[in-house]
Legacy VTK file of the C-alpha trace (Angstrom):
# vtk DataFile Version 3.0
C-alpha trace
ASCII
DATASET POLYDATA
POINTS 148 float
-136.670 -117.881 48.367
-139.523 -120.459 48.884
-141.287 -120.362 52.874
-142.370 -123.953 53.933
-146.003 -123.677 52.360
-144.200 -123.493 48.308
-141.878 -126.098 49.910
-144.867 -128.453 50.654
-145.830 -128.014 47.590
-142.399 -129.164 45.408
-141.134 -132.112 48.131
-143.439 -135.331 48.636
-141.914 -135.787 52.832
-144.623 -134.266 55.588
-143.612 -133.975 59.545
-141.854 -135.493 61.394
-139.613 -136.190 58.045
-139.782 -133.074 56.256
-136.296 -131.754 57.235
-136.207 -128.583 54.847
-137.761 -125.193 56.616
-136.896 -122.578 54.364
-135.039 -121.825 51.008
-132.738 -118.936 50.704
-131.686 -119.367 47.280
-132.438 -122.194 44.442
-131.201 -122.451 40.757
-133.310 -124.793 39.370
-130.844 -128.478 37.702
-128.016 -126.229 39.500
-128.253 -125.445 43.156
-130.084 -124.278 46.406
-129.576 -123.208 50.058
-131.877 -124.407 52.772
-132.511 -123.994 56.304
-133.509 -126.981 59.287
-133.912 -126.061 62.732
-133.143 -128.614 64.414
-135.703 -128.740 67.539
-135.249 -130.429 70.913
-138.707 -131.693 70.716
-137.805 -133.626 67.324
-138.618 -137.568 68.200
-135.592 -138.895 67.878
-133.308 -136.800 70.788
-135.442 -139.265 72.501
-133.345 -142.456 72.423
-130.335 -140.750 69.877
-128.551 -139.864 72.874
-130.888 -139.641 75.793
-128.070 -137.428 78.128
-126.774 -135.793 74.961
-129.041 -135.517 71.942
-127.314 -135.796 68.705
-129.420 -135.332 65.143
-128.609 -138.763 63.494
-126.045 -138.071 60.596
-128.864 -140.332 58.412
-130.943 -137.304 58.842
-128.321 -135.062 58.040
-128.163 -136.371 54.979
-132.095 -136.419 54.592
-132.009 -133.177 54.689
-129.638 -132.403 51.619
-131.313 -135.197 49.805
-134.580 -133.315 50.513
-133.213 -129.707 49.450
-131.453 -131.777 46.282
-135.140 -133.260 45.051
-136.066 -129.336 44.770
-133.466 -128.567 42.536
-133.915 -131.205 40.176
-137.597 -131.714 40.886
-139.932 -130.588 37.266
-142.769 -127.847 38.148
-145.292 -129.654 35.996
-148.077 -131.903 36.565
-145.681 -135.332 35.612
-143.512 -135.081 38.196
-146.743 -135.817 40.392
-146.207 -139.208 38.800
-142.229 -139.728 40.088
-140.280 -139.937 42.646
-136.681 -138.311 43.053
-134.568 -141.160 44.796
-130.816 -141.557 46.467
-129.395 -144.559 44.981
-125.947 -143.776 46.708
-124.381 -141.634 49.217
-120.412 -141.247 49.338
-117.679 -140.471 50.845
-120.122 -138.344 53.558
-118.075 -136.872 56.823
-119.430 -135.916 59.856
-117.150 -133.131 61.224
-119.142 -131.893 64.302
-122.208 -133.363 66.193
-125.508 -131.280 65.407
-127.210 -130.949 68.352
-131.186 -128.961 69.387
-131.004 -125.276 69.173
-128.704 -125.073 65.364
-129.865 -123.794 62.294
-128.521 -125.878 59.702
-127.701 -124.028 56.354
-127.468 -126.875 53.970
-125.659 -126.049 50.950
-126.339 -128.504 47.427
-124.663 -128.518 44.493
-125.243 -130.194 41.271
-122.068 -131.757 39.611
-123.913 -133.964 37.106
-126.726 -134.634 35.482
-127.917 -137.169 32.516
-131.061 -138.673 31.495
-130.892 -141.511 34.167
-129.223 -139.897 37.285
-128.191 -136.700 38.438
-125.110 -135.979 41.497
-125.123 -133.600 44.151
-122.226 -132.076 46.295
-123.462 -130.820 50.150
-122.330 -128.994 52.905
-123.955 -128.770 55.934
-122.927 -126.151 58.432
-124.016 -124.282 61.525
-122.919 -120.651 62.199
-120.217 -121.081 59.082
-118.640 -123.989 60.652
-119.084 -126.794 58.622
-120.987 -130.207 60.032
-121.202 -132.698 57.345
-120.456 -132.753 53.733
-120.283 -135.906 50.597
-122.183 -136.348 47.896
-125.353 -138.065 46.529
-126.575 -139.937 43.441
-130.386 -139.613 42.665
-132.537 -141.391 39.877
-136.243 -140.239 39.258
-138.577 -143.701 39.330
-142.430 -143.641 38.347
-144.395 -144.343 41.480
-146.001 -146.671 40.171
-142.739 -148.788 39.469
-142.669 -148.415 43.609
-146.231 -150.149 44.138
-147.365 -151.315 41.198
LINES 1 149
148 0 1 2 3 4 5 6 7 8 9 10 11 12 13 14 15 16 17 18 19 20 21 22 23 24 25 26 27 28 29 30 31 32 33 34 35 36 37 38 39 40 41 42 43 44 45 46 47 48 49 50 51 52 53 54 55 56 57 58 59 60 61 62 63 64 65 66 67 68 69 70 71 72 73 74 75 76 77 78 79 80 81 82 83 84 85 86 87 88 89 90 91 92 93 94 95 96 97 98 99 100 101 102 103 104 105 106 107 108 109 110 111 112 113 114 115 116 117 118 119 120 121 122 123 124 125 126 127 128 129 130 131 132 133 134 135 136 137 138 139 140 141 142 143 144 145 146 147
């Protein structure tokens, strides 16, 4: 189980875009569970629906994407030097609107992994009922391949 401090310091996204609260459990190159709580006071019910707020399914799948960089994401001092990246989300369904006042318990799984690129299954769900699920391809990239 990590609490949001040991989070902070494994994932390289800081509020308002760090999406992952809590882990319950994580296998590290396998798996992990995570917790959001998703917060009426988060920017975006703003304008993503003003009458009925609606967490953007983008940031749905954030929030896997976040949970699947700590599962794949090295402990040493290199990985300060890379960046765990989506290169491609597919075949991801939204099933039910996730709305202020859920818990999300965002389930990831890993289904590949190679030198280059490593895939992800996820499951999203509040109270059991499942929200959103797909999967996700990630590649690591040096930072500096970023800015130069």
């Amino acid at each position: 189980m990590m609490n949001l401090l040991e989070i902070n310091k494994r994932i390289k996204q800081r509020p308002p875009f760090q999406m992952i609260e809590r882990v319950l459990e994580l296998e590290p190159n396998v798996s992990a569970v995570g917790i959001k709580n998703v917060s009426v006071n988060e920017p975006y019910f703003v304008g993503h629906f003003p009458e009925t707020p609606i967490m953007p399914g983008v940031l749905l799948i954030e929030s896997a994407a976040q949970l699947c960089s700590l599962v794949i994401a090295p402990e040493d001092a290199a990985a300060d030097e890379k960046l765990y990246v989506l290169l491609k989300v597919k075949d991801f369904k939204f099933l039910k609107p996730v709305i202020p006042g859920d818990t999300l318990t965002i389930s990831v799984k890993c289904t590949m992994s190679s030198a280059a690129a490593y895939e992800f299954s996820a499951e999203i769900s509040v109270d059991g009922q499942t929200k959103a699920k797909g999967s996700m391809l990630f590649t690591a990239i040096e930072k500096t391949a970023v800015y130069g």
